[in-house]
VOPAGU-2260 file (C-alpha; in pm, 1 decimal, decimal comma):
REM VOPAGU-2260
SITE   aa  ch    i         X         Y         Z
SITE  UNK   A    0       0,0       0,0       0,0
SITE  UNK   A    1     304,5     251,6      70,4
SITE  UNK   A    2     401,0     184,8    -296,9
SITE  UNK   A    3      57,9     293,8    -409,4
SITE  UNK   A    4      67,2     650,0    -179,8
SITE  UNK   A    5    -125,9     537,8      82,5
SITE  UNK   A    6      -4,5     664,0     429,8
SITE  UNK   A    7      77,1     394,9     728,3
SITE  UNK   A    8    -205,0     554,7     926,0
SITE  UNK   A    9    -500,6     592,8     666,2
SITE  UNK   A   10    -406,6     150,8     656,2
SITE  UNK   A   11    -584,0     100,5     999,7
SITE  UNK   A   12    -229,3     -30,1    1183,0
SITE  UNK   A   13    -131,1     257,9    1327,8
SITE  UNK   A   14    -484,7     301,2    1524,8
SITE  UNK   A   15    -430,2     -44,3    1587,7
SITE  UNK   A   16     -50,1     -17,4    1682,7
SITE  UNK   A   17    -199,7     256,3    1937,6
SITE  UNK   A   18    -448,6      87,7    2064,8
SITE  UNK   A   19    -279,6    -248,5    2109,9
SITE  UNK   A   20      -4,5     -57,4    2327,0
SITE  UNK   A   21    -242,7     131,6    2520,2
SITE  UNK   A   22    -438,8    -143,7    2605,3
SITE  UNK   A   23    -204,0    -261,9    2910,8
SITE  UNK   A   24    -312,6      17,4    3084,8
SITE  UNK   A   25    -702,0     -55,6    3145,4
SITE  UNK   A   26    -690,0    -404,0    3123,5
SITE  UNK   A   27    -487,0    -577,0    3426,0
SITE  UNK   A   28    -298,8    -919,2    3301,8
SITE  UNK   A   29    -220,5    -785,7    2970,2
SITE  UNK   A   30     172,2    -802,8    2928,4
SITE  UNK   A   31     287,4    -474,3    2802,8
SITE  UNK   A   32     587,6    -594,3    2772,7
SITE  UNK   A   33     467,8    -869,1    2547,0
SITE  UNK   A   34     317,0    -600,9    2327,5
SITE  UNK   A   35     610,5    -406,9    2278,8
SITE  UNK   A   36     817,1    -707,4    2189,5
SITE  UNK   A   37     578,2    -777,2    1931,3
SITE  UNK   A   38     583,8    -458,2    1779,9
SITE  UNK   A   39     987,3    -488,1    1784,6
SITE  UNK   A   40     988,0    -815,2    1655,6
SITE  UNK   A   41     703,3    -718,6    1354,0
SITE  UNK   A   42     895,5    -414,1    1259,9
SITE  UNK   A   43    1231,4    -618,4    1266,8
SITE  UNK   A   44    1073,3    -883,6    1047,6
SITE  UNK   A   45     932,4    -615,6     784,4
SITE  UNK   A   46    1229,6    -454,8     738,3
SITE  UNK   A   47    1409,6    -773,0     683,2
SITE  UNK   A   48    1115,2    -873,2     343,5
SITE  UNK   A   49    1191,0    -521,3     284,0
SITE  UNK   A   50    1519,9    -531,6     241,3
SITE  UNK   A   51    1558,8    -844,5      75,7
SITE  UNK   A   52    1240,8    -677,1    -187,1
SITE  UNK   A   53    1518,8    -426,4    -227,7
SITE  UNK   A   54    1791,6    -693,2    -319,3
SITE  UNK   A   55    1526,9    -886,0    -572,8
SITE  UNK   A   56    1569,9   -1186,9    -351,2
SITE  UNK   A   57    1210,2   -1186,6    -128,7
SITE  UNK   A   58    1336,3   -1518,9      -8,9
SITE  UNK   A   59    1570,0   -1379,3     202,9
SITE  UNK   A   60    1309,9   -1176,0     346,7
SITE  UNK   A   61    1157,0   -1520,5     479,2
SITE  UNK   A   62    1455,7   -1626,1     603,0
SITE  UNK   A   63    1506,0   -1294,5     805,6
SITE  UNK   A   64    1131,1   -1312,3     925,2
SITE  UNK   A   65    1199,1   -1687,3    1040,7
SITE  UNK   A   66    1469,3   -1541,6    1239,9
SITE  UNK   A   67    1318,9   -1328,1    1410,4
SITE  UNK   A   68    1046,2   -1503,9    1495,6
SITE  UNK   A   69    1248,3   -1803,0    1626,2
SITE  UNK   A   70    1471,4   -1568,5    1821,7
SITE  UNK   A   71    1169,6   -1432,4    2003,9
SITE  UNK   A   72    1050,5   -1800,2    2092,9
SITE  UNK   A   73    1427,2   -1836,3    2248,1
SITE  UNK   A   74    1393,0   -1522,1    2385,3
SITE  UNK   A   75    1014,3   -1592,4    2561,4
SITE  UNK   A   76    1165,6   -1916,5    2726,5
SITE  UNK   A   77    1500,5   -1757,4    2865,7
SITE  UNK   A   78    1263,2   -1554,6    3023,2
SITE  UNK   A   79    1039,1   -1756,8    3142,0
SITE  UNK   A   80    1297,8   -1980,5    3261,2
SITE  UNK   A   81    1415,3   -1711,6    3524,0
């Protein structure tokens, strides 16, 4: 949609990227740590299919979204673990 001149905000995500972070703080038991991570981990992964969009080699974007995610499952049970 960017390619087409359609701003981030006018997509729905960023309401929902606002919402979704200010939810912790009405709701009790909803990690806002959790939250943040994701949005770390999502923008980390979309700039990785960017990239490799950029190179003309989208499967390299995969691989770096695959990365991420499994780094954040490593991540969630290294925490947990403590």
């Amino acid at each position: 949609m960017h390619r087409q001149g359609v701003s981030f905000w006018n997509t729905g995500f960023g309401p929902l990227i606002i919402f979704v972070l200010a939810e912790p703080l009405w709701i009790s038991n909803v990690s806002m740590g959790g939250h943040l991570g994701g949005v770390v981990g999502g923008a980390l992964a979309t700039e990785a299919m960017l990239q490799a969009r950029k190179a003309n080699q989208p499967w390299l974007g995969y691989v770096g979204a695959a990365f991420v995610g499994l780094a954040s499952i490593l991540l969630a049970f290294a925490v947990a673990g403590n």
